[in-house]
N, C-alpha and C positions, 0 to 999 in steps of 0.2 A: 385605751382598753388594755394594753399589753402590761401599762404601769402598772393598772389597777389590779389585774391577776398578779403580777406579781409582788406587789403591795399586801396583798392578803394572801399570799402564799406564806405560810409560816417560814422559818427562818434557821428551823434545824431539817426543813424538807428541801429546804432551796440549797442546804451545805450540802445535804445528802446528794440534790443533782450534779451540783458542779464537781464534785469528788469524784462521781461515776463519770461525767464527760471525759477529767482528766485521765481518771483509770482505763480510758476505753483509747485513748491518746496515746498513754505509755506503750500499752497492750500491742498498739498497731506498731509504735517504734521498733519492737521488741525483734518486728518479723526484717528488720533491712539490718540487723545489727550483723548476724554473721555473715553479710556480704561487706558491711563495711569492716570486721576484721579482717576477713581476705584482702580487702583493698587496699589497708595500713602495711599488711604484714609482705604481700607478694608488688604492692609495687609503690605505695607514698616511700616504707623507708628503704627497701632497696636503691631508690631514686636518691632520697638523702645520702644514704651513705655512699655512694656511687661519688655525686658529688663534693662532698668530703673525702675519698679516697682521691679524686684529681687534684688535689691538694697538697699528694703528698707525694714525695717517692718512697715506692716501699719493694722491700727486699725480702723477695718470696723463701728465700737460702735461710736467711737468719730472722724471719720474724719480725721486723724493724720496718720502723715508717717515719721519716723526717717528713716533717713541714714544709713545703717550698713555693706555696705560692701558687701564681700563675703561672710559674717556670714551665710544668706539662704543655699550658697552651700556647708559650711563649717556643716551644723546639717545636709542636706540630705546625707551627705558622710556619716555621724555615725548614721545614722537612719537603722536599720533595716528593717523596713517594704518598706522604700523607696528602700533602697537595693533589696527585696525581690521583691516588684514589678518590677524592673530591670532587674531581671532574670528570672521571668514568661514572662515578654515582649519579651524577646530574643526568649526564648524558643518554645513561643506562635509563631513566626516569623519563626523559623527554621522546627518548625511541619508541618503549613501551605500552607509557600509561593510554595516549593518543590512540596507537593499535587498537588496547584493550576495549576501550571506548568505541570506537567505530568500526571494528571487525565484531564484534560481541554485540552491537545495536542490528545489524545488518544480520549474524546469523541470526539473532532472534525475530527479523523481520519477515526473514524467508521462512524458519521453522514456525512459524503462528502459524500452521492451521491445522486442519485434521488429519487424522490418515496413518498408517502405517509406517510411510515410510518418512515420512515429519518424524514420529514420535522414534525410531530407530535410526535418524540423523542427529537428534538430541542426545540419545543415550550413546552416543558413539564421541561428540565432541565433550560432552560433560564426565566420558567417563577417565580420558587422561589425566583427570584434575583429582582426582584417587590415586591415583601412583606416589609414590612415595621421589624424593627427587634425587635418589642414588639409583631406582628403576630408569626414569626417565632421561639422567646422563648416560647413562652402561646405553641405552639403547641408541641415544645420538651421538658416544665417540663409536660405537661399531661404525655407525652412519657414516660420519665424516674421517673417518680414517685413513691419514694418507693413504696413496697405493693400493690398497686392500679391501677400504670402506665400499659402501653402496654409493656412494656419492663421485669416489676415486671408478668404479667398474662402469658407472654412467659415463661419465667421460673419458674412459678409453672407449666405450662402445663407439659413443659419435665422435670420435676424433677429435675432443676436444684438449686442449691444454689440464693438467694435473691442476684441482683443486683441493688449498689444505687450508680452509676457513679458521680453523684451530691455533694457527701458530703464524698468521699473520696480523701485524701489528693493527691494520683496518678494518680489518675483518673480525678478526675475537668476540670484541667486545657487539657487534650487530648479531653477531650467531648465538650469543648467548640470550640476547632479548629475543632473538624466533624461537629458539630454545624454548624460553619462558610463555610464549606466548600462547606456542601450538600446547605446552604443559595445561594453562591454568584458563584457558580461553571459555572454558566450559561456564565458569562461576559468574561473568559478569554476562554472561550468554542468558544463564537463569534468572539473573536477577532482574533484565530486560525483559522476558520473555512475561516474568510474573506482573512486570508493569502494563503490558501489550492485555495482558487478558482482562485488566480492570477499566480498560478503555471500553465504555458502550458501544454498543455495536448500531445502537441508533443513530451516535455522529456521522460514523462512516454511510449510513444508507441514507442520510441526509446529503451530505457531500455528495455520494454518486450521483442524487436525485438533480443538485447543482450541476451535473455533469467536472465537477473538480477533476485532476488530473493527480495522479498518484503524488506527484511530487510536489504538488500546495495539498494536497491531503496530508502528506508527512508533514509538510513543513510547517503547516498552520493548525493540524490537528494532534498527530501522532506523538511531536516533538516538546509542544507544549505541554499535554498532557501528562508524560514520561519525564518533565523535566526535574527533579525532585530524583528521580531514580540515575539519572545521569549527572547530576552533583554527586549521589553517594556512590554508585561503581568508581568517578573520577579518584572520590579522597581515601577512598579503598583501596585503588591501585597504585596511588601516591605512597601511600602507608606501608604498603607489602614492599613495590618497588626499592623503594628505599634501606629496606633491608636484605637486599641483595647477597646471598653467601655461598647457601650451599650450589648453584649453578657453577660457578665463577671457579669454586675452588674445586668441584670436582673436573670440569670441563678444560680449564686453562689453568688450574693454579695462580692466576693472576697475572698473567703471561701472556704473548711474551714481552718483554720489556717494560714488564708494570701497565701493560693497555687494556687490563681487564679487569685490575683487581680495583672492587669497593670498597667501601669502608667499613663494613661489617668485618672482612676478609681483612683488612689491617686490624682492627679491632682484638682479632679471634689471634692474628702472629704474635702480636704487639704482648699480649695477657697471658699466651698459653703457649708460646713456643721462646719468646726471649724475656717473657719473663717482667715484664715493666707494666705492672697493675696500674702504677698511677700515670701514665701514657696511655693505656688502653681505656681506663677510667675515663678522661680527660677526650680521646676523642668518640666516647660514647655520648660526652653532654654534645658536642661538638654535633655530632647527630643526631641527638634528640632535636637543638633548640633548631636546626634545618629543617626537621621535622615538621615539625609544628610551626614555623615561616610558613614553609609552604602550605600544608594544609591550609593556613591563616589566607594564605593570597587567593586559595583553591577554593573556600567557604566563602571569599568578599565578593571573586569573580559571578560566581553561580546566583549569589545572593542580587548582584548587580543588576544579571542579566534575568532573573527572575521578576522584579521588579519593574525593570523596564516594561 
């Protein structure tokens, strides 16, 4: 039947549809075009030239850039401090992301419901996550301030031994992820909380009706459900983690003995204080392609366990 109408559809009426289909095709491309120029221009070639600049040594003094290779990645592999920042950054990632996930499922477990003082415990953790993170250090080295701090006046109170979390080599680096944590804890707080409320409330009076116990309630209703939201908090705070700076360098400077500093924080020395673009270049892919590893294992995991 379709042949036959279009068999006897004339043939400068049939040109005229298909021109209109495709003008209507261009028309719609037309609307994603100035996202995809933003996208070329702010990060496909900044990305290239990034790496093309790890290629090169270049000499911020005189304008000049030789060619060298893999030489960049070949000195950050024998570099110690680079090193070093590599496995604070891990570490810093492995401390955190875990908290963010499980301290942020739970407050949003306890904050699901109604009431006043639900809805004024929300806006109280969600709202440190506004602060800017030159606020939120000024207010935790007051805290931890040797001798002086609220934290040093607690423990003279109860007679305890002087605590200086700041400038001890095992401690630093844990104080700056509570740091981050009590900071940003509000965000994946919300984004649980917005998964909790698209849960029907019929499962749940189903399960009671089972007489279920809260904890096969979560684990067989709550968790399932939310799980699609707890892959994306995980590769969020993978993401952010990972770019570790402004805490680290206002809190510790990377101190002391290099126990703190990340790789953003080498990154930012490396480019802007001694001056070695194509070293700093070099350990930015370095942290990218970490990046994106991990997210990769963080996307196969969830996906795994989704499946199952």
């Amino acid at each position: 039947m379709s042949a036959t109408l279009s068999a006897a559809t004339p043939a400068p009426a049939r040109r005229r549809a298909t021109g209109a289909r495709n003008g209507s095709r261009w028309s719609n491309a037309l609307f994603i075009v100035p996202f995809l120029v933003v996208y070329l221009l702010l990060l496909v070639l900044p990305l290239l030239k990034g790496i093309y600049m790890s290629l090169q040594d270049v000499d911020m003094l005189s304008q000049t850039a030789d060619f060298v290779g893999f030489k960049n990645y070949s000195d950050l592999w024998h570099d110690d401090i680079f090193r070093g920042a590599v496995r604070n950054t891990f570490a810093f990632v492995a401390m955190s992301t875990p908290v963010f996930v499980a301290l942020g499922l739970g407050l949003a477990l306890a904050l699901n419901r109604p009431g006043r003082t639900a809805a004024a415990l929300r806006a109280i953790f969600f709202g440190s996550s506004v602060l800017s993170v030159t606020i939120v250090t000024l207010v935790w080295k007051l805290v931890l301030m040797p001798h002086q701090g609220l934290l040093a006046n607690l423990t003279h109170a109860t007679g305890l031994p002087d605590l200086s979390p700041l400038t001890s080599e095992a401690w630093a680096l844990p104080t700056v992820a509570a740091v981050t944590v009590w900071w940003i804890i509000g965000l994946p707080m919300m984004l649980f909380l917005a998964a909790l409320q698209q849960v029907p409330g019929e499962v749940y009076e189903a399960a009671a009706l089972d007489n279920a116990s809260r904890w096969r309630t979560l684990w067989h209703i709550t968790l399932p459900a939310i799980r699609r939201t707890v892959a994306l908090v995980a590769v969020i705070e993978v993401i952010l983690q990972f770019q570790l700076f402004g805490q680290a360098q206002l809190l510790t400077q990377g101190g002391p003995n290099n126990s703190s500093r990340p790789i953003v924080q080498f990154i930012y020395e490396a480019g802007f204080q001694h001056w070695t673009l194509g070293a700093a270049a070099a350990a930015s892919q370095v942290l990218f392609g970490i990046m994106l590893i991990a997210m990769a294992v963080q996307v196969y995991i969830s996906s795994r366990k989704e499946s199952y």
